[in-house]
N, C-alpha and C positions, 0 to 999 in steps of 0.2 A: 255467443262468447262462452266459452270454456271454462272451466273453474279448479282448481285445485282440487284434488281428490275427488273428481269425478271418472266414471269407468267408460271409456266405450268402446264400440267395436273398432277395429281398425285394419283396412285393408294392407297387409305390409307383403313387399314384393317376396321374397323370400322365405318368408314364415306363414302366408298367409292371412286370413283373416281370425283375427285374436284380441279378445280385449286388452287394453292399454288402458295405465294409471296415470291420467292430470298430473304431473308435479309440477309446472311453473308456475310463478304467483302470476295472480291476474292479474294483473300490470302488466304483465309481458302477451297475456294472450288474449288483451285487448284487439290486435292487427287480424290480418285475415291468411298468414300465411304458416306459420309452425307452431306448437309447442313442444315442450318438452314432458316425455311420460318416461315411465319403468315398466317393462314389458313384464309380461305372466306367462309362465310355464304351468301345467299340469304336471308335469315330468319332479313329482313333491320328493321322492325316496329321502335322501339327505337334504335337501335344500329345506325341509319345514322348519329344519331344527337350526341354522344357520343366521348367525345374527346380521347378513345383510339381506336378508328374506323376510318378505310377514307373508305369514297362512292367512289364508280366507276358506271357510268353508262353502262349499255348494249353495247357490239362493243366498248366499250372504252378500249384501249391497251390488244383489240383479248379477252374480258371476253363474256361468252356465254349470261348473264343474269344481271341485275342489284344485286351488291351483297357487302359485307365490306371487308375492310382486318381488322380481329380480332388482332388487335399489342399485347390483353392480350393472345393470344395464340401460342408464340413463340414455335417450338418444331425441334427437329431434326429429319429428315426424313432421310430413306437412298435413294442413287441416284438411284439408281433400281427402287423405284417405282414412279421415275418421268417418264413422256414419251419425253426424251430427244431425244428419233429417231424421233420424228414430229418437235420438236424444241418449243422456246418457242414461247406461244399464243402472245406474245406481250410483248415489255419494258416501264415501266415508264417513264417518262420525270421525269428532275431534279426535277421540283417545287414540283410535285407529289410523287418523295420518297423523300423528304425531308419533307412533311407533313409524313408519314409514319415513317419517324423515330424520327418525334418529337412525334407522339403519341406511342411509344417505348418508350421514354424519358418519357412521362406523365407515362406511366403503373409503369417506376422503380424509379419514382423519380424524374428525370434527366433533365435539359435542355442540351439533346444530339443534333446534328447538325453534318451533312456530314462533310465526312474530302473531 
């Protein structure tokens, strides 16, 4: 089972293989067919500074390269083309999905905050 603010790889037809960020609460990704993540780009030039982005540096929570989590590109993936048999690259710390999901909060509107 998957967790919230957890990294993995993710085979996606189009983009390739690319880590993906957890965002559904586990509740949801108890079952065995999707979650919902925020994808990451490397491509940082303006998006670092952009309050629906967080930076992660290189080696920071198992990321390969310095890169964003895109919060305006929520999507559902199915678990299949995570590589859940290596496990995840890494967990966020609280403080760190908690900016994450205030910048989800910025994309819909929302002043959201963990439960």
């Amino acid at each position: 089972m998957t967790r919230p603010g957890e990294i993995y790889f993710a085979d996606l037809l189009d983009a390739g293989r690319r880590p993906v960020l957890i965002v559904s609460r586990e509740s949801l990704n108890r079952g065995d067919y999707a979650v919902i993540v925020a994808f990451t780009t490397s491509r940082l030039s303006q998006r670092k500074q952009l309050p629906n982005c967080v930076f992660f540096n290189k080696g920071e929570f198992g990321l390969p390269a310095d890169c964003v989590a895109q919060c305006e590109t929520l999507s559902t993936v199915p678990i299949e083309q995570l590589d859940t048999t290596s496990g995840p690259l890494g967990t966020l710390d609280e403080l760190t999905l908690r900016g994450v999901i205030k910048a989800i909060g910025y994309v819909i509107e929302s002043d959201c905050e963990p439960i």
